[in-house]
Residue frames as qw, qx, qy, qz and C-alpha x, y, z in Angstrom:
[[0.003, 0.663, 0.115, 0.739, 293.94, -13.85, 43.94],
 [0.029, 0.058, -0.649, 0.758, 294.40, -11.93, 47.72],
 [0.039, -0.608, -0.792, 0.037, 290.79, -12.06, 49.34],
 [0.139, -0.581, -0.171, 0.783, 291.28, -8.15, 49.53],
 [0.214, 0.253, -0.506, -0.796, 290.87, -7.77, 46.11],
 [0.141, -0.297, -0.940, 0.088, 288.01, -9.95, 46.41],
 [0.159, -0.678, -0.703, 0.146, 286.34, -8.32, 48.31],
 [0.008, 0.404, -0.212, -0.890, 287.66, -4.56, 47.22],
 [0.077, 0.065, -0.670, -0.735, 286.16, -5.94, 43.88],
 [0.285, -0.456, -0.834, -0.125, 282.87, -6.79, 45.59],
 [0.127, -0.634, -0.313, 0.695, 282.48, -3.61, 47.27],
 [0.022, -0.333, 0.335, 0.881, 283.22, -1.68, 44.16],
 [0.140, -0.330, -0.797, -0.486, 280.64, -3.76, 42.11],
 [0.103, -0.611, -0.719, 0.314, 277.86, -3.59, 44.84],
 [0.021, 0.730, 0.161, -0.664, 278.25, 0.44, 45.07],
 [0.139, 0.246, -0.292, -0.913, 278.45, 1.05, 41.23],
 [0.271, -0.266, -0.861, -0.338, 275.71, -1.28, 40.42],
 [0.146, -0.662, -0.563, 0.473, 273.58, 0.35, 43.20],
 [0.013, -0.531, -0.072, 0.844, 274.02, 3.57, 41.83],
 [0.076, 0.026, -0.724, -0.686, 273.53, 2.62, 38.43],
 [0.170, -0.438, -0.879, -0.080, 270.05, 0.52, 39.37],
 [0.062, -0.636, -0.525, 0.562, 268.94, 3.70, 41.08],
 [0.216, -0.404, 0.362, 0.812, 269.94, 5.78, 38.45],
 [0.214, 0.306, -0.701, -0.607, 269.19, 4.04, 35.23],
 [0.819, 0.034, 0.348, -0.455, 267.14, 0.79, 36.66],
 [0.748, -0.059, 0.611, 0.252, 268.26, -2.60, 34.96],
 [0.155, -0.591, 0.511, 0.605, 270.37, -3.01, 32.28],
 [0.757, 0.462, 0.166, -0.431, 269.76, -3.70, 29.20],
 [0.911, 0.300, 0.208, 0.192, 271.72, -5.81, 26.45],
 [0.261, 0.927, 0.015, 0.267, 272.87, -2.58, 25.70],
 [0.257, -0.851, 0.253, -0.382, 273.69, -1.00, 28.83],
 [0.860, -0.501, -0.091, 0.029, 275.20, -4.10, 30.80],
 [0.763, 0.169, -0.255, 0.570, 278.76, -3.36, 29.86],
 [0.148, -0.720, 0.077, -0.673, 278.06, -0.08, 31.83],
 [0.594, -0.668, 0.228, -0.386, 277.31, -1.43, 34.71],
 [0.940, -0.241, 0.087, 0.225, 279.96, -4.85, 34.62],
 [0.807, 0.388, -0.031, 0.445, 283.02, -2.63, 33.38],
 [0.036, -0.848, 0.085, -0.521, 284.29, 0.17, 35.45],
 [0.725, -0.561, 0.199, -0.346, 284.30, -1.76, 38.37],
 [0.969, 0.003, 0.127, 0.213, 286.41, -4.41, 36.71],
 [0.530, 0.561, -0.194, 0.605, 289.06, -2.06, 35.06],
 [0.010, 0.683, -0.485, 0.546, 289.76, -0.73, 38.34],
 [0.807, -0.455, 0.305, -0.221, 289.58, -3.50, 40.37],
 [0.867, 0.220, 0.066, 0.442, 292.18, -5.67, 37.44],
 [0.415, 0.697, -0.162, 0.562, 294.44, -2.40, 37.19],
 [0.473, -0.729, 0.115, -0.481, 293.88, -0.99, 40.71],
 [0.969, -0.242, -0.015, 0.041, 295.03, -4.89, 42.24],
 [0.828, 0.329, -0.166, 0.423, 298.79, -4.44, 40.55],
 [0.507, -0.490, -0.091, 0.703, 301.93, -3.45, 43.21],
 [0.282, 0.958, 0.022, 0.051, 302.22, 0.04, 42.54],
 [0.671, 0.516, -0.181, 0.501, 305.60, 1.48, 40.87],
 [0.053, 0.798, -0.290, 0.526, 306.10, 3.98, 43.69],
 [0.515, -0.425, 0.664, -0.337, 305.76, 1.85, 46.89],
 [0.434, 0.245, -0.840, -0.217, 306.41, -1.12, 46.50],
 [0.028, 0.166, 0.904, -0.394, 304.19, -2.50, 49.58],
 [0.397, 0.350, 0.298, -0.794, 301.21, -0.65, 48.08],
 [0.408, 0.535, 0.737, -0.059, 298.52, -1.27, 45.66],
 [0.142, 0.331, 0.387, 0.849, 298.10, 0.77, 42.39],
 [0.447, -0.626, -0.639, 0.038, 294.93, 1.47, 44.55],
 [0.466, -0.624, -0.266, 0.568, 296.14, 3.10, 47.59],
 [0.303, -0.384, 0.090, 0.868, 298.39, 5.43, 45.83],
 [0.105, -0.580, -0.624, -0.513, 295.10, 6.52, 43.22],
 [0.262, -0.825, -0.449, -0.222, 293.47, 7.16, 46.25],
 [0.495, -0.569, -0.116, 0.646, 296.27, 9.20, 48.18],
 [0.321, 0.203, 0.384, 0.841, 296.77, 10.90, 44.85],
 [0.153, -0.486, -0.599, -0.618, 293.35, 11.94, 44.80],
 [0.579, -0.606, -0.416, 0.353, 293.09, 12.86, 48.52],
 [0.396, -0.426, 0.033, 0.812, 295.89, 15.38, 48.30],
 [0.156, 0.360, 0.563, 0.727, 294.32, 16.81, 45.00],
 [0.387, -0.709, -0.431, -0.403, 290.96, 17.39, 46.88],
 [0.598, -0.713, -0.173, 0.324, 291.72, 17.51, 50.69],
 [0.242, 0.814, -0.382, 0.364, 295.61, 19.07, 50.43],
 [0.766, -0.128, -0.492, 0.394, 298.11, 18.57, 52.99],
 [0.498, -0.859, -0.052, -0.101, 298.43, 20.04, 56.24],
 [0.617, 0.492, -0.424, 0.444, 301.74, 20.95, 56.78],
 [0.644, -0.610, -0.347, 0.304, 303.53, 19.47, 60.01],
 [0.056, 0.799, -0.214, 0.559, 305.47, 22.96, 61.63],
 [0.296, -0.638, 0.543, -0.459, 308.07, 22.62, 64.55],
 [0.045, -0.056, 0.952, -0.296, 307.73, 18.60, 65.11],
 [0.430, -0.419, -0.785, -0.154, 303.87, 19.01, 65.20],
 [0.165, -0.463, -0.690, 0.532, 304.04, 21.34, 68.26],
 [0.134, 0.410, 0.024, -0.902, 302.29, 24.44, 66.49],
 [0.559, 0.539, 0.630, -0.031, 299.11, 23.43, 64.31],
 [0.270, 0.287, 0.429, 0.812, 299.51, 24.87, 60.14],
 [0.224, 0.477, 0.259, -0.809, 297.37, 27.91, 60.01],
 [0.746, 0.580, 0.327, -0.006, 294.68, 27.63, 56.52],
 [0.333, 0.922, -0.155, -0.119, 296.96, 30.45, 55.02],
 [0.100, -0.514, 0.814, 0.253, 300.49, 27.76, 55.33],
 [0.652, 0.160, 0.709, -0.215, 298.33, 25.19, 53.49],
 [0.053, -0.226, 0.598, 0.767, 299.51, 24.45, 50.02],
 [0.354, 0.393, 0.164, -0.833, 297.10, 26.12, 48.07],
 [0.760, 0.534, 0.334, -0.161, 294.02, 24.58, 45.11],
 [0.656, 0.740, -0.135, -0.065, 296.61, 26.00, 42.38],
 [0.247, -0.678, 0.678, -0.141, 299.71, 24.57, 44.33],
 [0.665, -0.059, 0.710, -0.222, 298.11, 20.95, 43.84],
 [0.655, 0.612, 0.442, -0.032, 296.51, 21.08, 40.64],
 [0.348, 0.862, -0.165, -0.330, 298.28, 23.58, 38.08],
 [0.138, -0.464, 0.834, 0.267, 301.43, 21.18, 37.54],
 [0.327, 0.192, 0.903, 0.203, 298.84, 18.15, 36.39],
 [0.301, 0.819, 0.485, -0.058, 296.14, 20.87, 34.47],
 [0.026, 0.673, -0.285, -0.682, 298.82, 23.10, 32.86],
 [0.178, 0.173, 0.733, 0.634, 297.38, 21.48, 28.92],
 [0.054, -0.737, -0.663, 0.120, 293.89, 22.40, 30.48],
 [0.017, -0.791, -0.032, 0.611, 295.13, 26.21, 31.49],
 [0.060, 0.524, -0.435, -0.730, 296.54, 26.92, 27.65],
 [0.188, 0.505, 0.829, 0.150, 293.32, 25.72, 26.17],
 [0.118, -0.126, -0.232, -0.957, 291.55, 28.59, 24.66],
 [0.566, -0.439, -0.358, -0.600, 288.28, 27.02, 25.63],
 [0.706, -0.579, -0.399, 0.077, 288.65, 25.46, 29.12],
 [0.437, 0.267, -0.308, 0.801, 291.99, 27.83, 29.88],
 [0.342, -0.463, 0.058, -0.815, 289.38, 30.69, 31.92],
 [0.857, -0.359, -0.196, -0.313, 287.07, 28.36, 33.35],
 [0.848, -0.177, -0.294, 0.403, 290.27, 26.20, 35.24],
 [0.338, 0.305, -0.269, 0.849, 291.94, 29.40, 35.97],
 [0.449, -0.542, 0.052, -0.709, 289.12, 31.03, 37.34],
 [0.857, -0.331, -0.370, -0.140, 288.80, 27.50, 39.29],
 [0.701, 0.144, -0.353, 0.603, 292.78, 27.13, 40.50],
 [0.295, -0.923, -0.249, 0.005, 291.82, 30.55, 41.81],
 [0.253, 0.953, -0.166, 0.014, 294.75, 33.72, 42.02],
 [0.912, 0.197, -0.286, 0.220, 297.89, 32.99, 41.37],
 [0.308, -0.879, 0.300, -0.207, 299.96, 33.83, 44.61],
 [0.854, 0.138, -0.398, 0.305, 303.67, 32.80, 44.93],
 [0.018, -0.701, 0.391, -0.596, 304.32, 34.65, 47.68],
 [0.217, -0.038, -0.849, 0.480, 305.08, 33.15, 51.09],
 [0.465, -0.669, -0.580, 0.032, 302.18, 33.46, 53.98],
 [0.036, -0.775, 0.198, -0.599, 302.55, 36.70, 55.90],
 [0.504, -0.752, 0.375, -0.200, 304.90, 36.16, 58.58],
 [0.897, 0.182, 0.075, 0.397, 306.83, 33.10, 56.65],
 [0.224, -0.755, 0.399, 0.470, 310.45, 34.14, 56.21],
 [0.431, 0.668, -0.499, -0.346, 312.50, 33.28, 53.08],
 [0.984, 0.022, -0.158, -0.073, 313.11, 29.34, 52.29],
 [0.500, -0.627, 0.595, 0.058, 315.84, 27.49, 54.09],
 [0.818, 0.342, -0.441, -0.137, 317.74, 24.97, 52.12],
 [0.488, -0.654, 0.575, -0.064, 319.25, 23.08, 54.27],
 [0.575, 0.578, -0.572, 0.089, 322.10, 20.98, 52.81],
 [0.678, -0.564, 0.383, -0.277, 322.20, 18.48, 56.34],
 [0.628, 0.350, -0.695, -0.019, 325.02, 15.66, 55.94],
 [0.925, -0.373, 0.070, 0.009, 324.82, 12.58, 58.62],
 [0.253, 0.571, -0.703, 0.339, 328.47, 11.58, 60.26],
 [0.963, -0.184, -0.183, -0.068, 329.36, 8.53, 61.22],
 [0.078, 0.699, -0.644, 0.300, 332.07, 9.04, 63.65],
 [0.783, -0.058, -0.620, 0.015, 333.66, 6.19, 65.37],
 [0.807, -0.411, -0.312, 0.288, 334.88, 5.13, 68.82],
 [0.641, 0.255, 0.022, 0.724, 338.04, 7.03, 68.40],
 [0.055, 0.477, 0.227, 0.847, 336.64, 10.54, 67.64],
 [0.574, -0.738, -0.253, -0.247, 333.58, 10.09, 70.54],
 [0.698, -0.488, -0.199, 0.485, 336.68, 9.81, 73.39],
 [0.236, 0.204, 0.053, 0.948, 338.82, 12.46, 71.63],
 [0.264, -0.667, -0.148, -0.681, 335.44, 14.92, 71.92],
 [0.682, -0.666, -0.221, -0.206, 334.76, 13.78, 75.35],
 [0.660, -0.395, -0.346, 0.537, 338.14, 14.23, 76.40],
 [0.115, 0.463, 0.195, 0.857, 338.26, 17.71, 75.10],
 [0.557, -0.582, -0.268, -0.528, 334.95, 18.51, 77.14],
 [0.815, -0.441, -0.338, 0.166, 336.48, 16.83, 79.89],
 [0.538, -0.030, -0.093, 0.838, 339.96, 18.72, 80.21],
 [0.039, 0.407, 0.072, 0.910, 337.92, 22.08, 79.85],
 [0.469, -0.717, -0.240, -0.456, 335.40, 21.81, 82.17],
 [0.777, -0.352, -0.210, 0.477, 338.37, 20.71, 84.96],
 [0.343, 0.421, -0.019, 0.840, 339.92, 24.03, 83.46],
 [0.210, -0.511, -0.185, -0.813, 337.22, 25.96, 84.52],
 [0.695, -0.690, -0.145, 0.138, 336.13, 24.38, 88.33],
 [0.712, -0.030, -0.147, 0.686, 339.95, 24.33, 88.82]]
């Protein structure tokens, strides 16, 4: 086993067993599978290569999952040279409503998560324009094609001093 998971799995024990012992106070006979199982099912599940990246950890992408859920993403604009304003930040019901749409057409939690997801705006941001689709294709031109352009460019700009 990596020592990272090691010591992930010793971190994870320490802090739920800490909370628990503050919490609850030793375990009983009862209670111990409380405080030795949680920590293990995500530290044995959590450990395996995750399906999407293949250099990650079931782990990682949990917690990125769960990052973007809570935090959101900041969308880069222009390269990065113009910070997102809050109002181009994809919105609580932009994040959530695709993984809580059995929750919304519940009769009993359906209000309560709507009211949460807060209103349901698909409009752009004021001052956004209309989506672009761009439809970019790479070319791979050769030798050949780069002289042809550059003699083009060449023969016209001789046009024009001349």
């Amino acid at each position: 086993m990596p020592r990272r998971i090691l010591v992930l799995g010793l971190a994870l024990y320490v802090a739920w067993d800490g909370i628990l012992l503050l919490v609850f106070g030793l375990p009983s006979k009862f209670t111990a599978t409380a405080y030795l199982l949680p920590p293990g099912l995500i530290v044995t599940y959590g450990a395996q290569p995750s399906r999407r990246a293949s250099r990650r950890i079931t782990l990682t992408s949990w917690t990125l999952t769960a990052r973007y859920l809570v935090v959101g993403h900041r969308p880069v604009i222009c390269g990065g040279r113009r910070a997102a304003t809050r109002a181009e930040w994809i919105g609580r019901r932009g994040r959530w409503a695709p993984r809580l749409t059995l929750l919304t057409e519940s009769s009993v939690l359906g209000p309560a998560v709507e009211r949460w997801l807060g209103p349901d705006t698909d409009t752009a941001p004021a001052g956004a324009g209309s989506a672009l689709r761009l439809g970019a294709r790479p070319r791979l031109y050769g030798p050949d094609a780069v002289v042809r352009a550059h003699g083009r460019k060449a023969r016209r700009t001789r046009g024009i001093a001349a």
